[in-house]
C-alpha positions as CSV (number, residue, x, y, z in Angstrom):
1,X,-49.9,-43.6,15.3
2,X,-48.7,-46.0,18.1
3,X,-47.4,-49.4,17.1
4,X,-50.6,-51.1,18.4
5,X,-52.7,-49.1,16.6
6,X,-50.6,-49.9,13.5
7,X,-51.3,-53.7,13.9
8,X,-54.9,-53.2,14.7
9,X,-55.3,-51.2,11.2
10,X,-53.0,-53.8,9.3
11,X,-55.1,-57.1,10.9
12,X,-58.2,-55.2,9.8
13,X,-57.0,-54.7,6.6
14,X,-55.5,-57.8,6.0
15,X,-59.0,-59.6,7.0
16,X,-60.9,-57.7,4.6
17,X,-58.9,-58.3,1.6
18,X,-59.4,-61.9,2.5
19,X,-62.9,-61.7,3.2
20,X,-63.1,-60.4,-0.2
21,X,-60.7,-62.4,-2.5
22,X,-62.5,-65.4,-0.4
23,X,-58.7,-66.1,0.3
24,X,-57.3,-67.9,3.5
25,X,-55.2,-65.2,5.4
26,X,-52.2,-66.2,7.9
27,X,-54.5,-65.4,10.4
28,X,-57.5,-68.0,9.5
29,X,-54.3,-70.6,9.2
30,X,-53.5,-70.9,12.8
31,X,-51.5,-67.5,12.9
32,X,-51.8,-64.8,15.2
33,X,-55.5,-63.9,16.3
34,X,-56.1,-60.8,14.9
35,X,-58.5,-60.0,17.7
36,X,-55.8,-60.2,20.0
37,X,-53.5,-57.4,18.5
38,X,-53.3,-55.5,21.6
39,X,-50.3,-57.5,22.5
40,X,-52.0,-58.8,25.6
41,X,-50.2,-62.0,25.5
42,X,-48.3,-64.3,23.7
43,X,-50.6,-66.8,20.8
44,X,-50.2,-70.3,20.8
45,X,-47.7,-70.4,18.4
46,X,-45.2,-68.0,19.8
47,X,-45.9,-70.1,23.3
48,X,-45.1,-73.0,22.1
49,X,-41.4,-71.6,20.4
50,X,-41.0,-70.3,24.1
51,X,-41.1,-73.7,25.2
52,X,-38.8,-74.9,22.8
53,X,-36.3,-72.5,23.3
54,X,-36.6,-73.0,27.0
55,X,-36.1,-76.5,26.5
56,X,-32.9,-76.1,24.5
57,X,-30.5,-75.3,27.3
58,X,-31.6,-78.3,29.5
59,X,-29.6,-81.3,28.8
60,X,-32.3,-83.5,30.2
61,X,-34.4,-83.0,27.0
62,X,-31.2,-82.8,24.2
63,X,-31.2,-85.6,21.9
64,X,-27.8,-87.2,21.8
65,X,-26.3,-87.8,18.6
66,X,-26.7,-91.6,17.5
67,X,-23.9,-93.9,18.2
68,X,-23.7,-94.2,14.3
69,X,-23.4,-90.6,13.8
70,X,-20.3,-90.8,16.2
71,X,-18.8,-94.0,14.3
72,X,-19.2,-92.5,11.2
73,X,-17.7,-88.8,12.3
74,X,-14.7,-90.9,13.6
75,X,-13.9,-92.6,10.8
76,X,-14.0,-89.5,8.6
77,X,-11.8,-88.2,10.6
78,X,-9.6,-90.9,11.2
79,X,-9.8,-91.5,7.3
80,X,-9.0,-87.8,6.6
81,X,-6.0,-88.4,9.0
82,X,-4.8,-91.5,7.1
83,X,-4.8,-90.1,3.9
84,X,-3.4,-87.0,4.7
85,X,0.1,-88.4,6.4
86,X,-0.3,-91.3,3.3
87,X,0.3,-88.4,0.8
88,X,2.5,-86.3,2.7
89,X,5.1,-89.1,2.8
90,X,4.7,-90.0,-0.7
91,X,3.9,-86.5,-2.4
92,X,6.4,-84.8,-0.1
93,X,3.5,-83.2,1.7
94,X,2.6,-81.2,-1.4
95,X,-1.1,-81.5,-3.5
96,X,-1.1,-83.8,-5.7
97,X,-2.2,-81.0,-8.5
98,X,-0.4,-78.4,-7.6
99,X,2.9,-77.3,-5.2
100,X,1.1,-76.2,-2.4
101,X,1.0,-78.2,0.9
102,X,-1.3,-80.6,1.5
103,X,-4.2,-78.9,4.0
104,X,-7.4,-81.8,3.5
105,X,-8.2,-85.3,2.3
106,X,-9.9,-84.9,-1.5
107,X,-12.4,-87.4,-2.4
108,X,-12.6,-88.0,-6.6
109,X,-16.1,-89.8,-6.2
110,X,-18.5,-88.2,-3.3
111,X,-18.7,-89.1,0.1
112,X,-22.2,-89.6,-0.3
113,X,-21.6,-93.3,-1.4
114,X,-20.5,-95.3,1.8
115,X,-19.1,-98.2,-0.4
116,X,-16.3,-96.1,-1.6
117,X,-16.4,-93.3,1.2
118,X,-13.7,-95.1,3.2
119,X,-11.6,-96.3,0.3
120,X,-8.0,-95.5,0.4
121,X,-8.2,-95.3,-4.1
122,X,-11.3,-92.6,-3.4
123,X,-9.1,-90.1,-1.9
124,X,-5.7,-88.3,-2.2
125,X,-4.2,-85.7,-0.2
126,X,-5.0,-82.1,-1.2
127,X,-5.0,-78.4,-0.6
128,X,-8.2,-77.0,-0.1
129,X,-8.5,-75.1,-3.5
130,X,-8.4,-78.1,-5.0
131,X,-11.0,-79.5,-3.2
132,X,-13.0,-76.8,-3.6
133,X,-12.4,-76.3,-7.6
134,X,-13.5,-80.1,-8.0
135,X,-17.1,-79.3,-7.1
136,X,-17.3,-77.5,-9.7
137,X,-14.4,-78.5,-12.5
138,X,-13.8,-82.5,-11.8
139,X,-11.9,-83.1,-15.3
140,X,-8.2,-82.4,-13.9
141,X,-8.7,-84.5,-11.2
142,X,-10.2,-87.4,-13.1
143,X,-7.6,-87.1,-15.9
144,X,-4.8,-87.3,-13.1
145,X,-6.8,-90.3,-11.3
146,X,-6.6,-91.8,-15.3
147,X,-3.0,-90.9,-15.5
148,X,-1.8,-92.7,-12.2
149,X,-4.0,-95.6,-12.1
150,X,-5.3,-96.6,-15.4
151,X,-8.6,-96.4,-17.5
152,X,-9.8,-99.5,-15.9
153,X,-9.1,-98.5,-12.1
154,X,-11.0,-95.4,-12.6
155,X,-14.0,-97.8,-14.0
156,X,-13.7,-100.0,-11.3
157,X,-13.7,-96.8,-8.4
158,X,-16.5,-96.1,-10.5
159,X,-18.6,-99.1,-10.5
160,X,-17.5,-99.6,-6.8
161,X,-19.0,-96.2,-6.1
162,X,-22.5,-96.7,-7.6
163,X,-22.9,-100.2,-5.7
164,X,-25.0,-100.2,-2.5
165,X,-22.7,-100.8,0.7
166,X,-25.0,-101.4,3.9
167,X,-22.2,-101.3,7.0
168,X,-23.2,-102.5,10.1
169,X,-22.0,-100.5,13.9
170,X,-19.6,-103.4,14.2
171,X,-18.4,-103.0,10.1
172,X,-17.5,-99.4,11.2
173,X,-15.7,-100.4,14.5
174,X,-13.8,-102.6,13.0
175,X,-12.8,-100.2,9.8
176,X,-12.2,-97.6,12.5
177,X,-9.9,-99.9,14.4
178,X,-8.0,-101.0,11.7
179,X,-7.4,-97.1,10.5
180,X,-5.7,-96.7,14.0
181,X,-3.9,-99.0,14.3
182,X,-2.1,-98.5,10.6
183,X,-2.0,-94.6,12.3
184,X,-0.3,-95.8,14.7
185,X,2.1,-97.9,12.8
186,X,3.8,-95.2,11.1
C-alpha cells in the first residue's frame, strides 16, 4: 500500500465516521480537502504557513521590538548589574543564604509588579540555586528579608508591591540613567 493510497483510505474513513456521528471532522473545519489527497498541491492552509515562513527571513517585514521592550530589557539588566556589584562589596561576593558566590540578582517579591521591580529593597545578590529554590520554597528568604530589615519593611515592600505603578518611556530613561551613572560611580 503506497502512502497516497494510505491517505486516500484514511480521508474516506475519517469522512464517514463523521457523516455518521453527524460530527464536524478537521476536514469540514477548513483542514485539508480530502478530495485532494493525491498530494497534487499544497491546501490553503499549508500555503499560507509557506508564506509566513518565507516572510521570516526578510527584514523588511520583521516587527521590531518596541522602544519599551528595549527600556525595560535595559533596565533589567542594568538593575541586575547594580545589585550584583551592590552585594558583592557588601556580602564579600558570596549569596546572601549560602557561601557560594554570587552568580544573579534574586528578587523576594516578583518582577511581575513594576512598582517594586526596580527597587534596590526588592532584590539581593544571589547564586542561582537560590533563586531557583525561591520559586518554589520562599520562607528562608522572607525570614532573612525579616531578619535584616524588620517586620514593618517587609510590610511596606509588600504593600509597595501590590500598588499599581504606570512608568512612562521618559520614567524608565531617567531610572535607567540614574542606574548608570551610580554604575559608573563605583
Amino acid at each position: 500500500m503506497t502512502r497516497q493510497s494510505r491517505r486516500r483510505d484514511n480521508a474516506e474513513f475519517i469522512a464517514k465516521i463523521g457523516a455518521m456521528t453527524g460530527k464536524r471532522s478537521k476536514f469540514s473545519q477548513g483542514g485539508p480537502d480530502p478530495q485532494n489527497v493525491s498530494g497534487a498541491g499544497p491546501g490553503p492552509k499549508t500555503r499560507h504557513i509557506a508564506d509566513l515562513r518565507a516572510r521570516r527571513g526578510r527584514t523588511s517585514l520583521r516587527v521590531k521590538k518596541s522602544i519599551r521592550k528595549r527600556l525595560v530589557a535595559q533596565l533589567d539588566q542594568i538593575f541586575s548589574l547594580y545589585i550584583r556589584l551592590r552585594d558583592k562589596r557588601t556580602n564579600s561576593g558570596m549569596c546572601f543564604l549560602c557561601p557560594k558566590p554570587i552568580e544573579q540578582c534574586f528578587h523576594f517579591l516578583t518582577r511581575a509588579a513594576y512598582s517594586t521591580r526596580w527597587d534596590p529593597f526588592n532584590a539581593a545578590g544571589s547564586c542561582a540555586g537560590h533563586n531557583l529554590r525561591h520559586e518554589f520554597d520562599p520562607y528562608p528568604a522572607y525570614s532573612w528579608y525579616r531578619k535584616k530589615y524588620g517586620d514593618g519593611a517587609f510590610d511596606n515592600l509588600y504593600k509597595r508591591h501590590k500598588a499599581i505603578a504606570k512608568w512612562e518611556n521618559s520614567d524608565l530613561i531617567a531610572m535607567r540613567d540614574n542606574l548608570k551613572r551610580e554604575l559608573g560611580e563605583r
